[in-house]
N, C-alpha and C positions, 0 to 999 in steps of 0.2 A: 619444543614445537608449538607447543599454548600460545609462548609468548609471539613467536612469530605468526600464529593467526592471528593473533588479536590485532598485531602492525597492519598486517592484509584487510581486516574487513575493515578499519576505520580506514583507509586508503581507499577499497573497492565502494564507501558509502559514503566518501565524501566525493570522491570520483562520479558517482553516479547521480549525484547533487547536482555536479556542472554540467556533467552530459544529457541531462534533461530538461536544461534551464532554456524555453525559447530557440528547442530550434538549433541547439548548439551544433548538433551531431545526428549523423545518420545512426538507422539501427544498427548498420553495420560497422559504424564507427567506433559506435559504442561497446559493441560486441569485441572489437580488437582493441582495446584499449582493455577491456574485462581481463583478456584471454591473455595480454601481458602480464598483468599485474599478478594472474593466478601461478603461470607458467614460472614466479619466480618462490612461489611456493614450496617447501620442500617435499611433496607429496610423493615424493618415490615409494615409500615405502608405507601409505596410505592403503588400506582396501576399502575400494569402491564398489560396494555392490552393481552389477549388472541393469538391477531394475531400480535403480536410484530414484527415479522419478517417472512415472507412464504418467501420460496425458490422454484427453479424450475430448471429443465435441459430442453433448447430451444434447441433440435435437431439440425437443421441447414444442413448442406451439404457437402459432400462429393468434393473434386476439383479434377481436373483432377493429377495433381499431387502426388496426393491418400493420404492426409491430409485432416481430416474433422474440419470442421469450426462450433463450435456449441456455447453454452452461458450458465451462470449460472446468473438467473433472481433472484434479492430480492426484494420485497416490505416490505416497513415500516411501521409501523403505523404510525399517525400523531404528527409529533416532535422529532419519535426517528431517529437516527443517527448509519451509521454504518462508518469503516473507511479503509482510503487509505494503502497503501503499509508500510507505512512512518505517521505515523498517526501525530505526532507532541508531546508536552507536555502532553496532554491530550489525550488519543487515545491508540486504539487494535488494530495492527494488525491485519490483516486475514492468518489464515493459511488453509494450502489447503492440504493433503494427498488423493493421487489416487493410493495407492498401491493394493488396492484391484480391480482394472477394468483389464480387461482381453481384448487383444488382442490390448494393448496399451505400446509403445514405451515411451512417455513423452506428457505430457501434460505443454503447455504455456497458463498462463492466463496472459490480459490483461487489464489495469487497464484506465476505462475512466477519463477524467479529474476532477479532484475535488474539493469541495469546501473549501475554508480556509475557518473555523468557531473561532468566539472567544468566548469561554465556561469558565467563572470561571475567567476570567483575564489572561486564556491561551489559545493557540491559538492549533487547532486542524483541519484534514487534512481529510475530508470522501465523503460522500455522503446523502442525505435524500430523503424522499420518496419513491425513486426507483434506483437501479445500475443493469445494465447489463456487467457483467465480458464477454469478448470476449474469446473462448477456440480455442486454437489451438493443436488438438488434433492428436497426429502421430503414427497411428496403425503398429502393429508388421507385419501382413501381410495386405495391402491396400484393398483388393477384398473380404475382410472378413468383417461383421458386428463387432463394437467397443459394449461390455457391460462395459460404465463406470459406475464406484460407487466411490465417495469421500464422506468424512469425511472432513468435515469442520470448521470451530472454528472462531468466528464473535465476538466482543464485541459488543455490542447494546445500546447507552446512551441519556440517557434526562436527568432526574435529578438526576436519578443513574444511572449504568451501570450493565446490565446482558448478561452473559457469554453463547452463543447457539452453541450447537454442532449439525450441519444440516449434517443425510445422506441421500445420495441421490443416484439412480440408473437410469440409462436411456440406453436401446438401441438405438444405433445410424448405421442408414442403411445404409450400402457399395453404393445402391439405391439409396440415398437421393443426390439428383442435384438441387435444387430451393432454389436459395437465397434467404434467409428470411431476408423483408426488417429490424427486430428488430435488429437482429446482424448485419446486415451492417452498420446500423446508429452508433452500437455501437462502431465496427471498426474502422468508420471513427472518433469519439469524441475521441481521443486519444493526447496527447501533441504534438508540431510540434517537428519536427528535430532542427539541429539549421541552416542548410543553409532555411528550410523553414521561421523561427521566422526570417532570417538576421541578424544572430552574428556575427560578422565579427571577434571575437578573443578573445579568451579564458586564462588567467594567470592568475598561483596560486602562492603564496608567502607562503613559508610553514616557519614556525619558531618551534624549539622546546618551550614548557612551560614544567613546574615541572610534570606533573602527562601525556603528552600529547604530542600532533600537536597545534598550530592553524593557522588554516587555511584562507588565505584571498583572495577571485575569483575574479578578474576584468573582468568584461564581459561585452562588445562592444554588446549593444545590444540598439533596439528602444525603448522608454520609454512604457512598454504595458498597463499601467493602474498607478491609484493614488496610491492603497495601495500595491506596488508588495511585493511579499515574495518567498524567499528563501528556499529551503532543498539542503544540502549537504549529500550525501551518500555512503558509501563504502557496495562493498559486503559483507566485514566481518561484521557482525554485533553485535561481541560483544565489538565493539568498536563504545563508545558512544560521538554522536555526539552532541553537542548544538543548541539549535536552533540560527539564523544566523540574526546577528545584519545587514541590508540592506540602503544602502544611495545610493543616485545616486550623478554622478562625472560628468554630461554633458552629453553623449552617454553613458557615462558606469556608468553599475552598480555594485555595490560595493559590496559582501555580506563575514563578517567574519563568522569563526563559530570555535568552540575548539572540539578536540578530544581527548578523554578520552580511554586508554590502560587497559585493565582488569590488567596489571602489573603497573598500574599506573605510567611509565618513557614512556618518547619519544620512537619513534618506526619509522621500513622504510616504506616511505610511496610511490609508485607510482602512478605520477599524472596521467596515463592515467588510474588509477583505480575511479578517483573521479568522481563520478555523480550528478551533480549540475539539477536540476527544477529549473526555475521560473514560478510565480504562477502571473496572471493579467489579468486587465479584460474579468474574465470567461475563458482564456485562460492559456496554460503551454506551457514551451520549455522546454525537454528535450536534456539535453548537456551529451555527454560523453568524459570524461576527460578532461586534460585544458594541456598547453604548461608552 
């Protein structure tokens, strides 16, 4: 049964590579495409706890600015796993749709730090127990109360993976001014900058390959922990990136990685699009773009 999860999540994460590249697919597309792939699962004889995953909208506050600050809370059951932006080999993405909330501009979610797991002999990018997503929500008119409502899409995994679609609805009060200490903590647990981590310098060495980029980051950075790891990201994302071979050079760390073109030939790439993570002791730097 391992073996045939490990076929399903590199299938559900490459899968979900293409289905968020531009637009490709609705959420609901996406969602039946998820729901086939799992459905070939052998999970008959799986127990799925009941409370696998509760969600929650934590109201939060309004700022002066007239931007409300609020959160989306999940708790886990115990062992299951949900995942980062960027999940890795093994990993769902989350998607988020708020098309249906009213009296809302855009909403920005926040993604606190996470934990690299190794599942299967691959390595995977989420969170367990509990994730408070930080929202940053920008009302159409500021003086007005926000009814958000999203649609949410979560993979959930221990020793299989099941696919939850959470909706949810919450008024959020034009009123509301008391900082809730839960979202502020959460705010704060975010990756550092890179003048915060101390990068001192950022270069990428791009080379064409047959099908591709690859891509090599030298980054001047303080050594943050024993096992550091690597994600390289472009916005596009239907251009699939490798997970990222990491050595260290002395101060700098070293992390390759290949990029793969839905036209499978090289492609133009600019560096100030790349967004490199590193990932260490409990800690992330967030880097955008390299020189």
């Amino acid at each position: 049964m391992a073996t045939l999860t490990k076929l399903y999540l590199i299938v559900i994460s490459n899968t979900f590579s293409q289905a968020l590249s531009g637009g490709m697919m609705s959420f609901r597309a996406t969602l039946g495409i998820l729901l086939a792939v799992f459905l070939i699962a052998p999970v008959a004889d799986a127990q799925v706890p009941a409370d696998i995953a509760v969600a929650e909208v934590l109201e939060g506050w309004r700022d002066a600015d007239g931007r409300h600050y609020a959160a989306l809370s999940i708790r886990l059951a115990p062992g299951w796993k949900t995942y980062w932006r960027t999940p890795g080999a093994a990993g769902i993405p989350p998607v988020f749709d708020w098309a249906a909330s009213e009296n809302v501009e855009d909403v920005t979610v926040a993604f606190p730090v996470p934990t690299v797991f190794e599942q299967y002999g691959m390595t995977s990018i989420g969170y367990e127990d509990r994730v408070v997503f930080p929202l940053a929500v920008r009302p159409t008119n500021s003086g007005e109360n926000i009814s958000l409502r999203g649609q949410i899409l979560i993979g959930v995994c221990d020793d299989i993976c099941v696919p939850m679609e959470i909706e949810l609805a919450a008024m959020l009060s034009a009123s509301s001014s008391r900082h809730a200490p839960t979202i502020a903590q959460a705010m704060k647990d975010r990756p550092m900058t890179a003048s915060e981590a101390g990068v001192r310098n950022v270069a990428c060495e791009v080379i064409p390959i047959e099908d591709g980029l690859r891509i090599t980051a030298n980054v001047e950075l303080p050594r943050m922990g024993r096992n550091e790891f690597v994600v390289v990201e472009l916005a596009d994302r239907s251009i699939w990136i490798s997970e990222s071979l990491v050595r260290r050079d002395g101060d700098t760390l070293v992390a390759e990685a290949e990029m793969i073109s839905p036209t499978a030939k090289p492609f133009l790439l600019s560096r100030s699009d790349v967004r490199i993570t590193v990932f260490g002791g409990g800690r992330a730097v967030d880097i955008q773009g390299c020189s």
